[in-house]
Wavefront OBJ file of the C-alpha trace (Angstrom):
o trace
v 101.911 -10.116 -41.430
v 101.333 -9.394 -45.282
v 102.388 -5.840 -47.118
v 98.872 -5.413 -47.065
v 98.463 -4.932 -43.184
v 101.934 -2.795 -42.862
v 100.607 0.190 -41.970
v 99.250 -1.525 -38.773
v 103.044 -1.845 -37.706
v 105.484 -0.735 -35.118
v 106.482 3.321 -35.284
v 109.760 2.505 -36.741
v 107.377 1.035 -39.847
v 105.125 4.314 -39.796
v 102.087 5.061 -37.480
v 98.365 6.109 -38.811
v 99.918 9.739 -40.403
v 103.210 8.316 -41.503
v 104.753 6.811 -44.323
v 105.630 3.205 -44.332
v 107.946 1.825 -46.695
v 108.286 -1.743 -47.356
v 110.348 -4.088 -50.054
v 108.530 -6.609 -51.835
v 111.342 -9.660 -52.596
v 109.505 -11.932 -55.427
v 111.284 -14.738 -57.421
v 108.430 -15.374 -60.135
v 105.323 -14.341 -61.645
v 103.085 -16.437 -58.488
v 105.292 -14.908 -55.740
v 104.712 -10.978 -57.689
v 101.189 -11.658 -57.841
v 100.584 -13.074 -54.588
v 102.717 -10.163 -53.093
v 100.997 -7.309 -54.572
v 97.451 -8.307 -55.946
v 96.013 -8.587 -52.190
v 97.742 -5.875 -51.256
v 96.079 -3.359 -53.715
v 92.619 -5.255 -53.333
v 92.709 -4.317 -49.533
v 93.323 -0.992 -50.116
v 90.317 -1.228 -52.306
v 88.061 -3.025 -49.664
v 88.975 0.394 -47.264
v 88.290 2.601 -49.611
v 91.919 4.191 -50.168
v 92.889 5.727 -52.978
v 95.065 2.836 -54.616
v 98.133 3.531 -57.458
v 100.523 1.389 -58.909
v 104.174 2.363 -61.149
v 105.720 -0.787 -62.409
v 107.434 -2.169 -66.290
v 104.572 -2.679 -68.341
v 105.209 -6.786 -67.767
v 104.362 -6.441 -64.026
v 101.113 -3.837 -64.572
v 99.713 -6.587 -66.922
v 100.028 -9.477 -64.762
v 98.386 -7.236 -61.738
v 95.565 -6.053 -64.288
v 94.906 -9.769 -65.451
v 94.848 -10.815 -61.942
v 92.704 -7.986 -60.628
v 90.229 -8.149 -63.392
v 87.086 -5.117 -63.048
v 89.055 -3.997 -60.229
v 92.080 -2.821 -61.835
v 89.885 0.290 -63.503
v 89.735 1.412 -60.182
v 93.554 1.383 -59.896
v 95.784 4.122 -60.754
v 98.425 2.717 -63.516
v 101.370 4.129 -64.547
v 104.384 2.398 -66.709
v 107.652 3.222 -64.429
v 110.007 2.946 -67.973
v 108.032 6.178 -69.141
v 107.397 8.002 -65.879
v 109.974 7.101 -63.986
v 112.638 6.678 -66.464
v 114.380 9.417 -64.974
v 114.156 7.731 -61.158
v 114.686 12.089 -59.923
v 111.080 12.617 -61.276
v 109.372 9.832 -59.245
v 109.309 11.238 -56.051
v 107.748 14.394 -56.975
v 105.700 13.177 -60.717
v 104.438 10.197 -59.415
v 104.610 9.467 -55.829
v 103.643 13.467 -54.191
v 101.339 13.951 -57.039
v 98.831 11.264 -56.321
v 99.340 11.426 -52.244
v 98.528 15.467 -52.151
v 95.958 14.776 -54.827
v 94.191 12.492 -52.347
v 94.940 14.513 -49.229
v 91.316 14.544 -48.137
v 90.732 11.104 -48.459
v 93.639 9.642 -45.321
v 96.007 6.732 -46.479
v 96.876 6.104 -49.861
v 98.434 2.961 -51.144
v 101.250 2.428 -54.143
v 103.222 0.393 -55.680
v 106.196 1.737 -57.235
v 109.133 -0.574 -58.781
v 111.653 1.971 -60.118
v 114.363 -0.620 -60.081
v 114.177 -3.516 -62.413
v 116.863 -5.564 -64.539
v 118.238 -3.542 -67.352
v 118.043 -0.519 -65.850
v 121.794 1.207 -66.597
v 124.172 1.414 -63.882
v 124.016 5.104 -64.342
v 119.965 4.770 -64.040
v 119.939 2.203 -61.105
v 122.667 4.312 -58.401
v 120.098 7.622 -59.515
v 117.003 4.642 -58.660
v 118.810 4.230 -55.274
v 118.971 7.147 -54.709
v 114.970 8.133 -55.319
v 114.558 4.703 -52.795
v 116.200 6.400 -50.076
v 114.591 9.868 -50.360
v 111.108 8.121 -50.107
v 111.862 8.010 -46.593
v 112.516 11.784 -46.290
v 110.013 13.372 -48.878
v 107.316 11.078 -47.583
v 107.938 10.404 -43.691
v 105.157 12.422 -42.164
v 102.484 11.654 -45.115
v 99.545 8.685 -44.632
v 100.595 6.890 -47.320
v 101.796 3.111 -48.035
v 104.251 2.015 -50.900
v 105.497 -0.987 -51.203
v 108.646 -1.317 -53.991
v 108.786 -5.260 -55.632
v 112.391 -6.582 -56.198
v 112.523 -9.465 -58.388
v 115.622 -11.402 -56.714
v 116.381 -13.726 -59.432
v 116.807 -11.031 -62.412
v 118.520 -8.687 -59.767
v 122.066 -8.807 -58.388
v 122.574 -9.803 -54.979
v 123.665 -6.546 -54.329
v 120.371 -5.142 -55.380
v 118.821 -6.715 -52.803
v 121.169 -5.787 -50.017
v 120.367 -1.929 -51.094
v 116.874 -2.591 -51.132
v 117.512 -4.137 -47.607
v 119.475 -0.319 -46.571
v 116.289 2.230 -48.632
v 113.312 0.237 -46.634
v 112.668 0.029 -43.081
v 110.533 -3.014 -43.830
v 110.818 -6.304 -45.642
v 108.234 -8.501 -47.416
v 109.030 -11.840 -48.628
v 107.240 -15.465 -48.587
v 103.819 -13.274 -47.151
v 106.387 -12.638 -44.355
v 106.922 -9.178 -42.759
v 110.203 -8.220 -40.994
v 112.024 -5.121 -40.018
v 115.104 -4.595 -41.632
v 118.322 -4.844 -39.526
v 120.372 -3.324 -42.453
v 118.273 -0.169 -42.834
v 120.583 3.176 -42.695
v 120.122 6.643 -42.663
v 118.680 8.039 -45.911
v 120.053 11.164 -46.212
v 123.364 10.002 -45.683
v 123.000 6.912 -48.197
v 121.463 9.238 -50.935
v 124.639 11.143 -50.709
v 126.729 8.655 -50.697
v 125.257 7.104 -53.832
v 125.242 10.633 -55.550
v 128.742 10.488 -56.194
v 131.705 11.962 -56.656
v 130.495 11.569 -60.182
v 132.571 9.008 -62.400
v 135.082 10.743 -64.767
v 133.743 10.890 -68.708
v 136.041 8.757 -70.743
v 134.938 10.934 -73.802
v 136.651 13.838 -74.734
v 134.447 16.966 -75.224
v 134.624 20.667 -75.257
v 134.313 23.163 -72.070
v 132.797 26.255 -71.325
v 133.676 28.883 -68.506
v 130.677 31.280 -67.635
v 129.748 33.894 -65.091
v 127.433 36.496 -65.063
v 125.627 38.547 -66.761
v 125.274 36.569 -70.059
v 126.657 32.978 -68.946
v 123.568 31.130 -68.547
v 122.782 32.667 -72.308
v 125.994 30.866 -74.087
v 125.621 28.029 -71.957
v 122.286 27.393 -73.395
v 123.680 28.593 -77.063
v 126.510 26.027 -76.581
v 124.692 23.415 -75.308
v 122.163 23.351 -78.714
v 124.952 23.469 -80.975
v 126.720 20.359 -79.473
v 123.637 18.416 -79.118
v 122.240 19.097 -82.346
v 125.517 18.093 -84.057
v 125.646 14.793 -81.777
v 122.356 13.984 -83.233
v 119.274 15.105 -80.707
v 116.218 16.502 -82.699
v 115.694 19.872 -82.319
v 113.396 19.340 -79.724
v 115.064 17.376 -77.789
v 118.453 19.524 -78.175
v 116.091 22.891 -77.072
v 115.066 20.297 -73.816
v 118.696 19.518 -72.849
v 119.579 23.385 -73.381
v 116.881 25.041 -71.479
v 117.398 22.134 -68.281
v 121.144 23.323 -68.785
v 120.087 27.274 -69.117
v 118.177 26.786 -65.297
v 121.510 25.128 -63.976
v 123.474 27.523 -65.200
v 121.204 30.470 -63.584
v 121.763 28.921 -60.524
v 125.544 29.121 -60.457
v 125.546 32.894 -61.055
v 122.831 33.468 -58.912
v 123.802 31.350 -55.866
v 127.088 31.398 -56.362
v 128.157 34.990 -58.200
v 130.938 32.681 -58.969
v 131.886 31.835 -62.731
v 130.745 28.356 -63.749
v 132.053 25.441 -66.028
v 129.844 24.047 -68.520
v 131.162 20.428 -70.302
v 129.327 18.898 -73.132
v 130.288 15.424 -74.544
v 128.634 12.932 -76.787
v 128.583 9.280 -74.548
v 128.766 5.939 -76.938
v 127.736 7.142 -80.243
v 129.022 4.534 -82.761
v 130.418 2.367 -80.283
v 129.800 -1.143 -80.788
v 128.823 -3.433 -77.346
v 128.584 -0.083 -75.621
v 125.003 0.092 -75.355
v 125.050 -3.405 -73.062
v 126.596 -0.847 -70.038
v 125.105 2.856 -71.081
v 122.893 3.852 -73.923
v 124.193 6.446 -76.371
v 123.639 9.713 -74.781
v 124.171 14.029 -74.804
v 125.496 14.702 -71.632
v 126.081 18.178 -70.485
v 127.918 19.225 -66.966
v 127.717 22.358 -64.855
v 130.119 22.671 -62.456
v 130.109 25.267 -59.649
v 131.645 26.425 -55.950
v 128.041 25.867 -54.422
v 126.659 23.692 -52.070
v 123.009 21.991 -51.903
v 122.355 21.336 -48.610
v 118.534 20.057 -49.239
v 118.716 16.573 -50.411
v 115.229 16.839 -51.748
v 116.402 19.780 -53.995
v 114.890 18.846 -57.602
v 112.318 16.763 -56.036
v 109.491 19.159 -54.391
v 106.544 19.827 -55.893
v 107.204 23.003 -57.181
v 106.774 26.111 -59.896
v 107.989 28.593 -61.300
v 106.444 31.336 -58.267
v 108.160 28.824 -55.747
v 111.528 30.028 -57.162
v 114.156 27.949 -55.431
v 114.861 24.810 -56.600
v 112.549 24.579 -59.747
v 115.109 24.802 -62.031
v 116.295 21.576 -61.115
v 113.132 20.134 -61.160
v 112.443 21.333 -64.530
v 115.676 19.591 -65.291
v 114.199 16.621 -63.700
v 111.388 16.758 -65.883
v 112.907 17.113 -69.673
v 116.222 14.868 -69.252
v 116.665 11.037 -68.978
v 118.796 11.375 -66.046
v 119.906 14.147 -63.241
v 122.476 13.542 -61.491
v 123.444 16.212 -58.892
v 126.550 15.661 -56.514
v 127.585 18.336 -53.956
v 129.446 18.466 -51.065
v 130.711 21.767 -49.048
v 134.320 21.286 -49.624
v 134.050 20.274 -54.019
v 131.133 22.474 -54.962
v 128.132 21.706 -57.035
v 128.237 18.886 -60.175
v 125.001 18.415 -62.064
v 124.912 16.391 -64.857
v 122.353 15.963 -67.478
v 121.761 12.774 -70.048
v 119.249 12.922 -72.944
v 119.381 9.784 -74.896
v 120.056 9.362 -78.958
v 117.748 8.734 -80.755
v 120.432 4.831 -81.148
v 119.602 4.494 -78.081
v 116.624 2.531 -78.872
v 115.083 4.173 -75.386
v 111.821 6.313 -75.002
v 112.647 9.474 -74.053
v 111.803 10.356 -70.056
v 110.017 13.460 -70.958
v 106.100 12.744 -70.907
l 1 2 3 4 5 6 7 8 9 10 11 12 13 14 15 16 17 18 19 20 21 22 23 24 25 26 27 28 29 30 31 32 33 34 35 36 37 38 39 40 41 42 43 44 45 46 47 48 49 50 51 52 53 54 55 56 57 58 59 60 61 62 63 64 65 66 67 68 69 70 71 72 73 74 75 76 77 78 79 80 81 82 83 84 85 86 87 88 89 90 91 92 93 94 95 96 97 98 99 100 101 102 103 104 105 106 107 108 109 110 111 112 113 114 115 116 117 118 119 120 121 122 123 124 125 126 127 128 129 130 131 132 133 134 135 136 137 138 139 140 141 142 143 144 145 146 147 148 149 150 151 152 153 154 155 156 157 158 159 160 161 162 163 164 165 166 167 168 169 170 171 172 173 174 175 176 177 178 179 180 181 182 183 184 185 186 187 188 189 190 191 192 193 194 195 196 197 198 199 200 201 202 203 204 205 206 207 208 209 210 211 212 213 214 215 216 217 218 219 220 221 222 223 224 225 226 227 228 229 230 231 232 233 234 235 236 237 238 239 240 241 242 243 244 245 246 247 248 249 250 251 252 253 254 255 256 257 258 259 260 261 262 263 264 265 266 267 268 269 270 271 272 273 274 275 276 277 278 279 280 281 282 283 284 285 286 287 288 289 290 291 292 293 294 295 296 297 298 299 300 301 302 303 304 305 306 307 308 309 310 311 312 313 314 315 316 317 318 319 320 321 322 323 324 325 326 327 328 329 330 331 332 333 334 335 336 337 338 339 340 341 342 343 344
């Protein structure tokens, strides 16, 4: 059975109103194009609103091979909108399925993990894979996530193997004997968070002006680390809306930690790019693993301060468990980093 026909599948896979999930396992250009190209054109033939988030290289070998057709597809480059992999779910993925929630199944590609990404980037990537299966399971929609298993470590393809319920290799469909739960993997990946090998300053803060220094402190350290003033205002204000929601859920004092990650440090770029990184740590717990990641505004209240977080830094990283308390930890890149900034 090909990707294309998944949604016809067994209820594990997803029935006509639920989400179905597959990896695409590709070792070359032919096998990408022969994997996803019919796929998208099918969608086409029914009539369902068709997207597609991939690397520029992959969107240009699907556009070449789709010729007129591809105007009708949705493109997005995944190294801009995804670069972050916490705004996918939400940006991306929810966007275009509620957009189209008149129309019955959608159909997407989405490859948010791809070689180079940093090992920081790729555990967040993971992450986003597993959640699909949560933030998506009772929508009509189809998205099928490429892994190129020759560029990839073998032990990308065993996670892909434990985030999809379905497998696609060879035109060959399979259920996967290695899938898990997805809550429990996403928190699993999520941490504990590694220990910074910089040295930095710290911060305790509590109520009623915390969240105010935070943001103060958080400008002044970026700004000297390099970060326009943009960009420093960005990582402040995503640091400001954590720091609200220690004092407010918490009415416990927080503690803020700002260091400067690889600046000047030859070779170090080959593991992490040159980063800001800012840390708010509280007593609190976040029980929804989808916290960050619902479509959400400022009226919804609850949880859009992490999702604006998600939205103006290069990477969120939340980790919180019952017994530790709360870690969230944002990343804006230098400007050394040679990387385009997540924030679109």
């Amino acid at each position: 059975m090909s990707a294309g026909h998944a949604h016809a599948s067994s209820s594990r896979d997803g029935g006509a109103g639920t989400l179905v999930h597959p990896a695409l396992f590709y070792a070359d250009d032919d096998a990408y194009v022969a994997g996803t190209v019919p796929f998208l054109r099918e969608g086409l033939e029914r009539d369902e609103p068709v997207m597609m988030a991939a690397p520029p290289s992959r969107l240009a070998l699907v556009e070449d091979a789709l010729g007129p057709l591809a105007a009708r597809v949705a493109l997005h480059d995944m190294t801009l909108a995804g670069r972050n992999p916490g705004r996918i779910i939400a940006g991306v993925l929810r966007a275009f399925v509620d957009e189209h929630a008149d129309r019955g199944r959608v159909r997407i590609i989405g490859e948010p993990i791809w070689a180079g990404r940093s090992p920081q980037e790729y555990a967040a990537a993971v992450q986003h894979e597993a959640l699909i299966n949560v933030a998506l399971a009772d929508r009509p929609a189809t998205v099928l996530c490429p892994y190129d298993t020759t560029a990839l470590a073998p032990a990308a393809i065993a996670d892909a193997q434990r985030t999809h319920p379905v497998l696609v290799e060879h035109g060959h469909t399979t259920s996967s004997g290695r899938y898990v739960d997805p809550t429990e993997l996403a928190q699993g990946v999520a941490g504990p968070l590694a220990e910074p090998t910089e040295l930095g300053e710290t911060l305790v803060f509590s109520a009623p002006t915390g969240p105010r220094t935070v943001r103060t402190a958080v400008v002044e350290h970026a700004l000297r680390a390099g970060l326009d003033e943009d960009r420093a205002a960005d990582l402040a204000l995503a640091a400001y809306e954590v720091a609200v929601n220690t004092v407010v859920h918490t009415g416990r004092p927080g503690l803020l930690a700002l260091w400067t990650r690889g600046a000047g440090a030859p070779g170090w770029e080959a593991v992490e790019p040159a980063a800001v990184v800012c840390e708010v740590q509280d007593s609190g717990w976040i029980a929804d693993p989808l916290v960050g990641r619902h479509p959400c505004g400022p009226a919804e209240g609850r949880g859009y301060g992490l999702r604006l977080a998600h939205q103006l830094c290069d990477l969120v990283q939340v980790h919180s468990d019952p017994r530790d308390g709360t870690t969230v930890r944002l990343t804006l890149h230098l400007p050394t980093s040679g990387l385009t900034p997540a924030r679109q």
